[in-house]
PAZADO-248913 format. One line per 8 residues: their letters; for each residue x, y, z of N, C-alpha, C. Coordinates in Angstrom, 3 decimals, m for minus. Last residue first. Layout:
A> X Y Z X Y Z X Y Z; ...
***
This chain:
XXXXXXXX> 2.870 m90.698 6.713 4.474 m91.676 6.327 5.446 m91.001 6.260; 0.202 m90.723 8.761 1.120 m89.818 8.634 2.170 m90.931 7.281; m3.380 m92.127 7.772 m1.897 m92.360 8.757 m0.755 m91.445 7.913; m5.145 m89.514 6.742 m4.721 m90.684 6.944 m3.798 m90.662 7.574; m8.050 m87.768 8.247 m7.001 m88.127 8.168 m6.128 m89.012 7.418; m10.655 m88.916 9.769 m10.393 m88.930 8.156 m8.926 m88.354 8.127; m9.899 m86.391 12.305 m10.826 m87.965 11.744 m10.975 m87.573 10.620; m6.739 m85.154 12.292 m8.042 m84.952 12.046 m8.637 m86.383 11.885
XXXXXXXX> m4.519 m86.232 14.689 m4.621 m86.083 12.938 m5.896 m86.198 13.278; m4.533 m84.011 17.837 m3.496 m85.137 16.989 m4.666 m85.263 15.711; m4.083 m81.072 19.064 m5.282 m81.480 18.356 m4.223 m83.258 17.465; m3.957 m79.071 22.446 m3.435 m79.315 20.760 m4.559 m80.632 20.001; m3.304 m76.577 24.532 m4.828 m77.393 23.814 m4.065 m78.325 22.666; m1.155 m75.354 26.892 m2.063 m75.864 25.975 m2.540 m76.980 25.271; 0.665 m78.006 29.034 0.389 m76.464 28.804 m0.078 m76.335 27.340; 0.304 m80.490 31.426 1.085 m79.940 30.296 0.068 m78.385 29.715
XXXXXXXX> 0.888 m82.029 34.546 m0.018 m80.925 33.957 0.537 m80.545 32.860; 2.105 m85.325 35.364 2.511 m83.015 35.335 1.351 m82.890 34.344; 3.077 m87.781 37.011 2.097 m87.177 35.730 2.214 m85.706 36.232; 6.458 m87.799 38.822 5.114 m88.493 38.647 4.234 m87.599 37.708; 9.313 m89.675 37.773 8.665 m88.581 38.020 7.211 m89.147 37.648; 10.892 m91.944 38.114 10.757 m91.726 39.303 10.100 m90.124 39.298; 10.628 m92.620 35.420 10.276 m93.928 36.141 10.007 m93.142 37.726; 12.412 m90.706 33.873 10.774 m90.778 34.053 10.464 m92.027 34.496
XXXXXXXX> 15.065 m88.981 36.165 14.145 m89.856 35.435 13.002 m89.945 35.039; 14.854 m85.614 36.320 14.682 m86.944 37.011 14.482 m87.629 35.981; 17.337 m82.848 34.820 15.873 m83.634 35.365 16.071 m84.868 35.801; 19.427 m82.089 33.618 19.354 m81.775 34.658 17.729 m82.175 35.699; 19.994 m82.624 30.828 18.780 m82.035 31.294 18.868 m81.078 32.875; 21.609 m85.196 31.837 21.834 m83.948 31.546 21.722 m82.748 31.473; 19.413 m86.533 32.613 20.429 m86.347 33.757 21.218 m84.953 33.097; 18.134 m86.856 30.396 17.485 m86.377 30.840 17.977 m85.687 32.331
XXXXXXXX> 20.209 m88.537 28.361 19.945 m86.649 28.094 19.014 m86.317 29.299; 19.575 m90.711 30.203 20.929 m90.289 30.181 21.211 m88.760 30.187; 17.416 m91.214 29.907 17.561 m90.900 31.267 18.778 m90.463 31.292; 17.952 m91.808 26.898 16.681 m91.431 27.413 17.133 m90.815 28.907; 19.517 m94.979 27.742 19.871 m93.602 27.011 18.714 m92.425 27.106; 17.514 m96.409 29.646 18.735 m95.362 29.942 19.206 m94.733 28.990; 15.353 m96.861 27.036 14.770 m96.408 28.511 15.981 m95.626 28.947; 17.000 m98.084 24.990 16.750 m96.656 24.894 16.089 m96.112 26.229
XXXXXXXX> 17.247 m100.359 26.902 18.198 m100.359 26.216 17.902 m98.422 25.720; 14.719 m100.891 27.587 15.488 m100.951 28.559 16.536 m100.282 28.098; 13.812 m102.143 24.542 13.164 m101.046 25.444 14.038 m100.034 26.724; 15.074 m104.274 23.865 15.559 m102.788 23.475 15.052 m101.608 24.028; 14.026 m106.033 25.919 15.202 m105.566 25.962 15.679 m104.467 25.268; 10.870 m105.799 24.949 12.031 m105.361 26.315 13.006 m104.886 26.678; 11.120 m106.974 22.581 10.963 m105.711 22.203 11.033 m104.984 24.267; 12.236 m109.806 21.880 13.360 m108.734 22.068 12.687 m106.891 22.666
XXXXXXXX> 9.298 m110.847 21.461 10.109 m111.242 22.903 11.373 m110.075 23.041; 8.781 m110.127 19.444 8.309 m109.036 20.198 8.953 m109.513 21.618; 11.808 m109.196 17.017 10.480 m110.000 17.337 9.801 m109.335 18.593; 12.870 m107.338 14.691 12.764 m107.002 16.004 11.419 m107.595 16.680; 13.091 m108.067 11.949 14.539 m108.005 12.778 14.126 m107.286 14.433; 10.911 m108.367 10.916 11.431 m109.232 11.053 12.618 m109.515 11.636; 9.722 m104.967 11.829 9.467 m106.455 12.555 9.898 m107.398 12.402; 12.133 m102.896 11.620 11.812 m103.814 10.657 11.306 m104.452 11.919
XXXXXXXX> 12.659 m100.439 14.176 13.208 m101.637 13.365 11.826 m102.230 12.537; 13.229 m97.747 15.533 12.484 m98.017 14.662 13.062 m99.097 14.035; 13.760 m95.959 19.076 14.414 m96.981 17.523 13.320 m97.288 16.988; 13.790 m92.524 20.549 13.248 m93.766 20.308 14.355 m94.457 18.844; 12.905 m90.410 22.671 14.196 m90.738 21.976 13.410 m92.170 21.200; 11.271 m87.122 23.288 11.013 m88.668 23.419 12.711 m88.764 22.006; 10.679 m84.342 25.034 10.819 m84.594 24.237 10.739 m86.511 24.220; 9.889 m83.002 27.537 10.470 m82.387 26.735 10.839 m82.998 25.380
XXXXXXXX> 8.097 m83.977 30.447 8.710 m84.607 29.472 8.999 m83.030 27.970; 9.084 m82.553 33.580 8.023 m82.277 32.455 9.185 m82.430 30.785; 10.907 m81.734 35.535 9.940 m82.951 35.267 8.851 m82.776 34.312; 12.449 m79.464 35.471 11.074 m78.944 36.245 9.885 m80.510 36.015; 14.516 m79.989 34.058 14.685 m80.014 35.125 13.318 m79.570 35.821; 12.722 m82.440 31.768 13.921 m81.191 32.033 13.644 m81.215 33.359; 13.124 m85.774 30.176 12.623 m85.072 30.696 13.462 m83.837 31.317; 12.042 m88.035 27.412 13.394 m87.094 28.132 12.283 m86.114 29.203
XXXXXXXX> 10.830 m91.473 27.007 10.636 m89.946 27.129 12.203 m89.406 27.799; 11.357 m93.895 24.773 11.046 m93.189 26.436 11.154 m91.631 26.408; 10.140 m96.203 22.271 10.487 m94.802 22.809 10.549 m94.602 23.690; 9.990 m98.313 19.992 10.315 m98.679 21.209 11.040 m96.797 21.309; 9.070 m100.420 16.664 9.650 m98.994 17.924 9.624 m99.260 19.147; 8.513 m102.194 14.291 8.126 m101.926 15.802 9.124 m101.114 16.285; 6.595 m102.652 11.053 7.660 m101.912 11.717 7.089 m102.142 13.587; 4.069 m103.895 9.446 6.010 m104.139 9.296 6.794 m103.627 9.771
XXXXXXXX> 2.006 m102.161 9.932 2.271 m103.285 10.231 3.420 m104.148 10.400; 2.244 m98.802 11.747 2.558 m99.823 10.322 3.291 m101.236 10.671; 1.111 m98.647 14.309 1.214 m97.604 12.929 1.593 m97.805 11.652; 1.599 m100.776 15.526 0.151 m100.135 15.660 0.138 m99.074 14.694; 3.896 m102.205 15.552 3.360 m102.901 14.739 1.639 m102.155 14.359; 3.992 m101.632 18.945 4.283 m103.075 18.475 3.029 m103.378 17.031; 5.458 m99.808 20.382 4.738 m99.715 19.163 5.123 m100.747 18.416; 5.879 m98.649 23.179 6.005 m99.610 22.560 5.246 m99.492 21.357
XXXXXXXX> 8.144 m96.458 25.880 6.599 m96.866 25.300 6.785 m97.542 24.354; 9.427 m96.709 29.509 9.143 m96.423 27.799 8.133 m96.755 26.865; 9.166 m97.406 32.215 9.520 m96.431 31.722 9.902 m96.471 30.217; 6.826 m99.196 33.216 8.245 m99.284 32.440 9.390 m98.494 32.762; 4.865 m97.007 33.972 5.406 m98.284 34.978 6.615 m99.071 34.380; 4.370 m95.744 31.991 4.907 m95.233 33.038 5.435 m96.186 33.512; 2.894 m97.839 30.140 4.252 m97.106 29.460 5.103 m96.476 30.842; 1.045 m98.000 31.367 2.192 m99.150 31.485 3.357 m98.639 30.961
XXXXXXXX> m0.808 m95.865 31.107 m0.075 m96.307 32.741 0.699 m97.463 32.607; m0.745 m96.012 28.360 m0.454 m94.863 29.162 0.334 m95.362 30.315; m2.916 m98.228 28.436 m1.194 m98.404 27.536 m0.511 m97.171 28.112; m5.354 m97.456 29.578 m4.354 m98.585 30.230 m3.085 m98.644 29.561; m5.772 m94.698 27.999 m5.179 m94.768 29.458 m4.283 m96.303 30.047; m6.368 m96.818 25.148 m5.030 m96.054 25.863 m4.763 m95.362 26.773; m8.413 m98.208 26.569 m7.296 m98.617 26.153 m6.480 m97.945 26.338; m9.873 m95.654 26.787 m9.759 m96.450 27.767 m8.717 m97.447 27.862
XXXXXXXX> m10.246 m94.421 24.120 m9.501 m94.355 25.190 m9.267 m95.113 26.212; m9.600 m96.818 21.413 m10.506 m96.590 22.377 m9.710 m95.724 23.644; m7.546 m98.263 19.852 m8.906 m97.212 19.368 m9.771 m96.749 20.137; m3.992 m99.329 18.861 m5.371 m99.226 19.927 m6.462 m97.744 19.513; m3.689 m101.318 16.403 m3.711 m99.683 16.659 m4.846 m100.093 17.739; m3.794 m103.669 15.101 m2.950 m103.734 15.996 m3.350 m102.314 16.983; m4.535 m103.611 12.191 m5.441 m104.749 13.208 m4.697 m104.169 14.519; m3.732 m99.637 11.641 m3.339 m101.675 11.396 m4.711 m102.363 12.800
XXXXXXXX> m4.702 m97.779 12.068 m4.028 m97.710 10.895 m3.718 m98.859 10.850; m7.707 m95.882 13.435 m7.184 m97.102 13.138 m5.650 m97.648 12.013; m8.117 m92.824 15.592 m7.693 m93.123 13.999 m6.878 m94.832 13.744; m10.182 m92.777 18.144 m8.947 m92.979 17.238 m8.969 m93.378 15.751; m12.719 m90.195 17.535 m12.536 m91.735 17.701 m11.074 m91.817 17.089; m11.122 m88.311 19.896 m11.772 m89.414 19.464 m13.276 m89.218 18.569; m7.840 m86.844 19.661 m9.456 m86.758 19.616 m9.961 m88.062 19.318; m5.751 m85.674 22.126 m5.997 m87.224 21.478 m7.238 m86.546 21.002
XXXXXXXX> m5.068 m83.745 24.104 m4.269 m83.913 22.537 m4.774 m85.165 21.504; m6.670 m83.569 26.206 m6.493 m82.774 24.884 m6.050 m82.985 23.445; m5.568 m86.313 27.312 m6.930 m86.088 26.570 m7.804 m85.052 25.460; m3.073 m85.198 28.365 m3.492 m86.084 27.245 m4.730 m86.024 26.440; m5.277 m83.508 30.265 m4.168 m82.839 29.558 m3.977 m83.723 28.104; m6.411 m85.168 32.254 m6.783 m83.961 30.991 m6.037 m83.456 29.903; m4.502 m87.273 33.000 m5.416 m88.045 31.818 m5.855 m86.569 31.229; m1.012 m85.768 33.058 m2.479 m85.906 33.438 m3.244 m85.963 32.343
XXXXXXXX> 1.454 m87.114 30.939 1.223 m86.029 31.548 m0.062 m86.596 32.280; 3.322 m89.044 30.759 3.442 m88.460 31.877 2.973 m87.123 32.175; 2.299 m89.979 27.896 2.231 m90.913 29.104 2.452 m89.826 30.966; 2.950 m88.862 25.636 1.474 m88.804 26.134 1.936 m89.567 27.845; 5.528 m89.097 24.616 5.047 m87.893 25.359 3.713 m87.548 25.693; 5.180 m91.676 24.239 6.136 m91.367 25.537 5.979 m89.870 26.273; 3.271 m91.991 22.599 2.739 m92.611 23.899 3.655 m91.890 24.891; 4.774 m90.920 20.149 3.437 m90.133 20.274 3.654 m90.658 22.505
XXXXXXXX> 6.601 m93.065 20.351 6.798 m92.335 20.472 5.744 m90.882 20.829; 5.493 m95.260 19.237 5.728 m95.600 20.473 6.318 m93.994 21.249; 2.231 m94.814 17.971 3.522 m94.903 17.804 4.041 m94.568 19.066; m1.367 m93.808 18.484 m0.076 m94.982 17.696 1.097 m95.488 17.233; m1.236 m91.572 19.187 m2.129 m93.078 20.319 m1.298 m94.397 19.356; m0.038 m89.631 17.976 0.255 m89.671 19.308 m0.211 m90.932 20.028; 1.916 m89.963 15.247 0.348 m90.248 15.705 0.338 m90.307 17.322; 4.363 m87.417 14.994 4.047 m88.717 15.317 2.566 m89.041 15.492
XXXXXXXX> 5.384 m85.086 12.328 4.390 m85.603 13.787 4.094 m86.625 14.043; 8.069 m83.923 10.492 6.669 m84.803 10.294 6.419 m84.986 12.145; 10.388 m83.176 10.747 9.521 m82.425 10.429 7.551 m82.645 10.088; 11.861 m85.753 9.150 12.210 m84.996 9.684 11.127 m83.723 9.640; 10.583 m89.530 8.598 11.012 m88.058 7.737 10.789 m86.389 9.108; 12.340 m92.426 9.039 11.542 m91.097 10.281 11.796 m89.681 9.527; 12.877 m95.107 7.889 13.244 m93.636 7.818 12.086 m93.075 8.584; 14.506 m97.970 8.564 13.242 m97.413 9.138 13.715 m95.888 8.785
XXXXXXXX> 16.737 m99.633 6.445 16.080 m98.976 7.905 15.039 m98.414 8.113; 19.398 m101.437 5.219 17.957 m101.315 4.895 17.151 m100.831 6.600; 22.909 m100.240 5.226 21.427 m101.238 5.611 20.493 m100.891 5.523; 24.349 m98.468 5.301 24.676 m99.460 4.382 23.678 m100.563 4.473; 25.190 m97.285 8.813 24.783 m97.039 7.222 25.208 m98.557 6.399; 21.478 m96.617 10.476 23.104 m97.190 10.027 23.395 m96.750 8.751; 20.784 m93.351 11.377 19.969 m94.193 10.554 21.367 m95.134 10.057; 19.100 m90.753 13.387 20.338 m91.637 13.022 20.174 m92.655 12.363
XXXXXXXX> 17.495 m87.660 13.008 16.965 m89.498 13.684 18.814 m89.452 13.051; 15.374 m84.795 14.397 16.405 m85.973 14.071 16.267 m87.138 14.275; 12.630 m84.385 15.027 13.590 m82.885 14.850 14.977 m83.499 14.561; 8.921 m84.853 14.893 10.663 m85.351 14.345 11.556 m84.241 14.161; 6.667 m83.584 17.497 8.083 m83.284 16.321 9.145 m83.789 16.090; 4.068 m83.554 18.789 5.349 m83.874 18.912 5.545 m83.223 17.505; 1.584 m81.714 20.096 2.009 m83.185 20.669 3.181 m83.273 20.183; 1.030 m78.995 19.105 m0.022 m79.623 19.203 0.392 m81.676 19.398
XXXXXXXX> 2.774 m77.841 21.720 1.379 m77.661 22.304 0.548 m78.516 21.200; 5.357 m80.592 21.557 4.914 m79.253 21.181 3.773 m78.821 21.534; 8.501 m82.301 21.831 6.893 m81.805 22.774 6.457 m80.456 21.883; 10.947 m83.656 19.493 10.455 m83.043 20.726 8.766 m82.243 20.969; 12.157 m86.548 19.038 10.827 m85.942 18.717 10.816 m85.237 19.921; 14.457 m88.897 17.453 14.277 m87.578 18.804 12.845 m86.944 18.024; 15.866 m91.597 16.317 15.012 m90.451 16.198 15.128 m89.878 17.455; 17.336 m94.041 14.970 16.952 m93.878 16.070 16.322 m92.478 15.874
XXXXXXXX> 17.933 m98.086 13.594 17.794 m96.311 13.348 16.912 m95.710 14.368; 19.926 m100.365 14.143 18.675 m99.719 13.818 18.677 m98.610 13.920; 22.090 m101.509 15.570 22.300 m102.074 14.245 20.537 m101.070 13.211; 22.690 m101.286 18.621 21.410 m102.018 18.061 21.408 m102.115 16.723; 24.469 m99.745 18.934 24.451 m100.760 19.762 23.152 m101.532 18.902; 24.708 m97.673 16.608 25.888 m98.472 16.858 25.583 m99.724 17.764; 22.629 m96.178 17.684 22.421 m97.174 16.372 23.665 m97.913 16.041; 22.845 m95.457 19.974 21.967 m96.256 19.703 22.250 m96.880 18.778
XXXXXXXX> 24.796 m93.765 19.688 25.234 m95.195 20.323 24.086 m96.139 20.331; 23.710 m91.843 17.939 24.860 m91.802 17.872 24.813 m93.165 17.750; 22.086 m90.898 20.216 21.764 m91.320 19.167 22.354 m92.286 18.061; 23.746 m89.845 22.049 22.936 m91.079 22.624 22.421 m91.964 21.118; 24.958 m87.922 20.732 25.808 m88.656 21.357 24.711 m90.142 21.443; 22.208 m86.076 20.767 23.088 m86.803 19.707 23.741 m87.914 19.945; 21.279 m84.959 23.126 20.721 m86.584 22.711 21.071 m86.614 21.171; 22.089 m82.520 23.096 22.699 m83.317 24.306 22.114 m84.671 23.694
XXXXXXXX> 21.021 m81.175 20.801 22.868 m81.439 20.926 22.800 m82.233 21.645; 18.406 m81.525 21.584 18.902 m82.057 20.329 20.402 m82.440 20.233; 17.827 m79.678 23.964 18.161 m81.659 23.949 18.308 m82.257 23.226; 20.585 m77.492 24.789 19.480 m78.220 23.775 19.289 m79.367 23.678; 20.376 m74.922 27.743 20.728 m76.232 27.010 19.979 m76.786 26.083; 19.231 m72.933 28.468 20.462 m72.900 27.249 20.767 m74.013 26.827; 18.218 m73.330 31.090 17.631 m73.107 29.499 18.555 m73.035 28.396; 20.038 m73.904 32.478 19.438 m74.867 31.745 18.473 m74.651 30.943
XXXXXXXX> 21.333 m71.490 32.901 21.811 m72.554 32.545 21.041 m73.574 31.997; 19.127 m70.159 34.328 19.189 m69.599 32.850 20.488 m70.787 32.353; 18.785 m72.019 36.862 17.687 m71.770 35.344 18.584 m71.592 33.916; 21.228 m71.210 37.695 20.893 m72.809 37.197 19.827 m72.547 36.040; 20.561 m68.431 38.724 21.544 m68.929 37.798 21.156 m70.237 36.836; 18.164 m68.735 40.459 18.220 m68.048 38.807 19.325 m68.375 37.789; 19.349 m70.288 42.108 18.659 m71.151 41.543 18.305 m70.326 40.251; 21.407 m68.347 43.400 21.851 m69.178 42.676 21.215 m70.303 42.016
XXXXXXXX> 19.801 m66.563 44.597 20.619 m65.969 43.344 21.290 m67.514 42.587; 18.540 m67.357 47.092 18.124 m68.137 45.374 18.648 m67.779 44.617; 21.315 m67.818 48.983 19.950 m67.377 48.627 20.013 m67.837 47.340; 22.954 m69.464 51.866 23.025 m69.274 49.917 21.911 m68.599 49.766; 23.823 m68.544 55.207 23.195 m69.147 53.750 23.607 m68.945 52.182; 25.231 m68.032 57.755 25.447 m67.291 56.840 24.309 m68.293 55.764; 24.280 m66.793 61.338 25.081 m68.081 60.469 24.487 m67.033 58.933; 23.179 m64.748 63.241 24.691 m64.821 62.820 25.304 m66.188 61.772
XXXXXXXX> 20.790 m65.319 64.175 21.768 m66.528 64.638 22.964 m66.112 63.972; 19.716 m63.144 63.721 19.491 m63.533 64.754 20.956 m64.679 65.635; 20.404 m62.457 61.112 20.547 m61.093 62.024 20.420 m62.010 63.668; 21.550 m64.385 58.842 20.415 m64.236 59.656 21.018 m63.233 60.601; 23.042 m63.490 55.601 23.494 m63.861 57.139 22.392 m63.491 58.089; 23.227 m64.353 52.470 22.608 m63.948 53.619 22.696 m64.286 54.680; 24.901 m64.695 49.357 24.668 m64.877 50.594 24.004 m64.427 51.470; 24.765 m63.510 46.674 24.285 m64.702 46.542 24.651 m65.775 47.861
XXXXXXXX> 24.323 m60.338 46.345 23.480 m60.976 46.307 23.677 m62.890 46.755; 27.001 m59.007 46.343 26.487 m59.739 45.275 25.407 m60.224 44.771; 27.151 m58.890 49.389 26.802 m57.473 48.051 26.055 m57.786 46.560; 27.838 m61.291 49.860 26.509 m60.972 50.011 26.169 m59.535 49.553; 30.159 m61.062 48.778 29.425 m62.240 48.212 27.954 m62.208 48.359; 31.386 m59.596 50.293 31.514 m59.548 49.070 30.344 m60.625 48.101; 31.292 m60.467 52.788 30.958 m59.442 52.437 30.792 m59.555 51.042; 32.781 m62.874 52.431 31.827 m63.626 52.844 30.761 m62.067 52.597
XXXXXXXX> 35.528 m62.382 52.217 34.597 m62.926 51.100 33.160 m62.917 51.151; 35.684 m61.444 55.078 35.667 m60.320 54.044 35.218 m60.959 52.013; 35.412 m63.593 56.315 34.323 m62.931 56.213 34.161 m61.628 55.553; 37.866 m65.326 55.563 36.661 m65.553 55.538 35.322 m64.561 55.106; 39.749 m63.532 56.598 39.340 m63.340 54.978 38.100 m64.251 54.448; 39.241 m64.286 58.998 39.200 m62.758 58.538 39.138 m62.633 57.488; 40.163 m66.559 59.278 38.511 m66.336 59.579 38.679 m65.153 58.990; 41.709 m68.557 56.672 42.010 m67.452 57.504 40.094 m67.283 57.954
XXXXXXXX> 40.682 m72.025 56.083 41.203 m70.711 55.629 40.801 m69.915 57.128; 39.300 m74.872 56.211 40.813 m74.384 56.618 41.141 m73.371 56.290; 36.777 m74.993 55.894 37.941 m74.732 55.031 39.305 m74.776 55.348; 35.915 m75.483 58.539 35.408 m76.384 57.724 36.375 m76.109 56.542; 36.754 m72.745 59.723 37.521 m74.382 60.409 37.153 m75.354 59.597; 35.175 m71.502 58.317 36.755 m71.113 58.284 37.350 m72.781 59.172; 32.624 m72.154 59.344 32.941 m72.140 58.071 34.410 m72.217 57.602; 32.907 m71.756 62.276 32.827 m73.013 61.812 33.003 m73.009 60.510
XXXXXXXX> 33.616 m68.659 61.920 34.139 m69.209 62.645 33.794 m71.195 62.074; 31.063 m67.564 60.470 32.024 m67.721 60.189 32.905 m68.172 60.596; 28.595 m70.532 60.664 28.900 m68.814 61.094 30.164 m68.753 60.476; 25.840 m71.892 58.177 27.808 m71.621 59.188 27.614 m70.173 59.357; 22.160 m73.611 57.636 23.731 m72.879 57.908 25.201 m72.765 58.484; 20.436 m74.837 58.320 20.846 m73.661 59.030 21.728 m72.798 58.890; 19.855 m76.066 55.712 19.176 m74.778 55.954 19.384 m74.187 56.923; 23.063 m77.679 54.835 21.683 m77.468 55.638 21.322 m76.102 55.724
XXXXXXXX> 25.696 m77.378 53.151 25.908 m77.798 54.772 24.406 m77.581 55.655; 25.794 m76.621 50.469 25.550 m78.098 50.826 24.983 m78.463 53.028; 26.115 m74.424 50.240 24.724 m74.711 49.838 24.438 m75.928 50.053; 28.122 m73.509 52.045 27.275 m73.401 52.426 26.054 m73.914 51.793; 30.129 m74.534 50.244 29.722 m75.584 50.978 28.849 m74.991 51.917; 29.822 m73.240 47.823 29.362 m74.813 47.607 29.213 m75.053 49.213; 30.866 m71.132 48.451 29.321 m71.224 48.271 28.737 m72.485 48.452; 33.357 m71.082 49.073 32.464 m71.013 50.400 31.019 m71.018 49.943
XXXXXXXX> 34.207 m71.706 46.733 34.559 m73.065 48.012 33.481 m72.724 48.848; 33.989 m69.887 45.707 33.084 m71.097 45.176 33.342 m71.774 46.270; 36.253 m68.009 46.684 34.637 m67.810 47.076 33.674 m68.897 46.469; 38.648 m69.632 46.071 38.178 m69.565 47.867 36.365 m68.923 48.030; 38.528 m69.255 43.665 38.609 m70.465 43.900 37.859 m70.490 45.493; 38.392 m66.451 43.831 37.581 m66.934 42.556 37.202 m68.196 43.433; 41.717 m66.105 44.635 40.398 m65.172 45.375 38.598 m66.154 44.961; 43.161 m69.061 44.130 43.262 m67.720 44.474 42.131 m67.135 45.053
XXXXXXXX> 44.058 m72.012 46.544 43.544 m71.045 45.189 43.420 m69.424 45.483; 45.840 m74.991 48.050 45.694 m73.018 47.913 45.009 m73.397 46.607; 44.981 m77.564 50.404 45.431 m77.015 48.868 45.346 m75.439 48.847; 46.672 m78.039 53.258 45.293 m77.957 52.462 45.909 m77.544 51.117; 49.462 m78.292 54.516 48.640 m79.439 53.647 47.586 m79.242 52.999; 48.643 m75.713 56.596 49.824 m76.859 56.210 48.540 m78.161 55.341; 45.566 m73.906 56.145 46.494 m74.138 56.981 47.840 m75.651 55.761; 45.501 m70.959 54.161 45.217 m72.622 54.554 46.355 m72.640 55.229
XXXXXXXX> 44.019 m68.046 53.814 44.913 m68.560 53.768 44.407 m69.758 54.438; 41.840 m66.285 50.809 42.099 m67.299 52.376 43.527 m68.063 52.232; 43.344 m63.356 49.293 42.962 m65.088 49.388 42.822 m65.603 50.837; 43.790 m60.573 49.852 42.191 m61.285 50.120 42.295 m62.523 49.723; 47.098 m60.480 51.205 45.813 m60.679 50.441 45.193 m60.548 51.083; 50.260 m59.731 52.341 48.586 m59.754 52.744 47.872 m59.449 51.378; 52.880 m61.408 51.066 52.259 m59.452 50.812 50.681 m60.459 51.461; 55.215 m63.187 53.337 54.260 m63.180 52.122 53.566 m61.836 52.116
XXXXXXXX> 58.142 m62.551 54.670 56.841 m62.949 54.495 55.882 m62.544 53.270; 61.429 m64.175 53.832 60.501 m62.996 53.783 58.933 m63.534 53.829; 63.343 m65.687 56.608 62.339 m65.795 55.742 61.974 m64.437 55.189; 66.121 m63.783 58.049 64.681 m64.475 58.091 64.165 m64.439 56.909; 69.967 m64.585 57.248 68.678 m63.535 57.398 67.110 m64.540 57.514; 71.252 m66.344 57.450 71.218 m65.501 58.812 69.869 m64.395 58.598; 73.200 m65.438 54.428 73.177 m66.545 55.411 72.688 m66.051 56.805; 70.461 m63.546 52.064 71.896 m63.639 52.830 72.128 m64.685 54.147
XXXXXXXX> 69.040 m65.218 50.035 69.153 m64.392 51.011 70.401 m64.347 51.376; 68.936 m67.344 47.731 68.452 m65.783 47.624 68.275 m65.123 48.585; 71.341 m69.960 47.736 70.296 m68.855 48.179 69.923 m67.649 48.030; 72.181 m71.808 45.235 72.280 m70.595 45.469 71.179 m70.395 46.119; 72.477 m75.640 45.908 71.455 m74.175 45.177 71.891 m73.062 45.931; 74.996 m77.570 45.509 74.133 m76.477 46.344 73.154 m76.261 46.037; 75.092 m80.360 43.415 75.481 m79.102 43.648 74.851 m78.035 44.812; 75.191 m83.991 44.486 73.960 m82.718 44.456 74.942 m81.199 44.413
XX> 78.005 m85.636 43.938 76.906 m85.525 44.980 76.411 m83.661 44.562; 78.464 m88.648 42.082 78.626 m87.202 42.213 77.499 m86.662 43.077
***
């Protein structure tokens, strides 16, 4: 049986009707259409991508395939807005910083507690051990969560407690990328000893500092309690400045020290994961930052935190 007609909605002989004039750009054959919304992100993105010189409108409209005239009646609109500028000299058009205020207040909104769940999550699913988050504070850190298997004997990280900053692998991650002053605030000496293992001297821990960088994560092999080893890397935000540390906590008989690499490596990219999120660099490819006030790690006499 062969195809019924379709009823036309004109009369036989009559022309096309044309389309009602917009403000959408029009495309040429084959490009994709959007509406008004769609055609002004098109022209931001690709002025923010196309170099500090810039498009005129004419190359911008041939780079889209849209109408030049509605080109540049977006292209008005956008710089009312604030978030274009057209040089008076060369006639090409830019992005201005309206759109790096944006990003900010985007990434301040973000939390690295929500965003390094997920990671947390897969830590302890991939490794069979319990995992934590400690975020940065002026006086050094903060357990603010951990993940913990279930039905097995684990490492608890009580919530709201402070890491020893020169003795846990975690204290090191958010000691490591800042400047020796800055660290040096937060450490007092004489370290506080808590096993044969605990480094006690600064000098030491500048050298455990600059290896933790050169990794990218830090190690606590056994320096805060003898029966336990960790393994932390730092998170970092979009201005490179560590924000917090991810880390595992195993039993030493279930985490010898030949393995303590590989798990290293293993929270090192989860770690870089929230930190992509973040919208920051890695911490292997950011270099020591200046951190912002004085703080004080456990009084001499003290004892070790539990």
């Amino acid at each position: 049986m062969s195809p019924r007609p379709r009823a036309s909605a004109l009369p036989p002989g009559a022309p096309a009707a044309r389309p009602k004039r917009s403000d959408v750009p029009e495309r040429r054959p084959g490009s994709r259409r959007g509406g008004t919304l769609e055609s002004g992100l098109d022209i931001i993105e690709t002025l923010a991508t196309c170099g500090a010189d810039g498009l005129g409108v004419t190359d911008l409209a041939r780079q889209l395939e849209f109408d030049k005239g509605n080109v540049y009646r977006l292209l008005q609109v956008l710089a009312q807005r604030g978030y274009v500028q057209q040089d008076a000299e060369t006639r090409r058009w830019t992005v201005t910083v309206q759109l790096v205020a944006l990003a900010r207040g985007v990434l301040r909104s973000l939390d690295v507690r929500t965003l390094a769940e997920s990671e947390m999550g897969a830590l302890v699913s991939t490794t069979g051990e319990a995992s934590h988050l400690a975020v940065r504070t002026r006086r050094g850190g903060i357990y603010v969560a951990q993940e913990r298997p279930y039905g097995r004997v684990s490492v608890e990280t009580e919530i709201g407690s402070t890491p020893l900053l020169h003795a846990t692998a975690t204290g090191k991650a958010l000691l490591a990328w800042l400047d020796h002053p800055d660290w040096r605030d937060l450490v007092r000496s004489p370290l506080l000893r808590c096993t044969e293992r605990t480094i006690t001297t600064l000098s030491d821990l500048d050298r455990e500092l600059a290896a933790v960088r050169a990794r990218g994560f830090a190690i606590d092999d056994g320096e805060f309690q003898a029966d336990v080893r960790c393994v932390a890397a730092p998170i970092l935000d979009h201005g490179g400045v560590v924000v917090a540390s991810l880390g595992v906590s195993c039993p030493a008989d279930r985490l010898t020290r030949k393995r303590l690499p590989e798990l290293g490596e293993t929270v090192h990219a989860a770690a870089d994961r929230v930190t992509r999120a973040l919208g920051g660099v890695p911490a292997t490819q950011a270099p020591p930052r200046r951190g912002s006030g004085r703080a004080l790690n456990h009084r001499q006499g003290d004892p070790c935190p539990t």
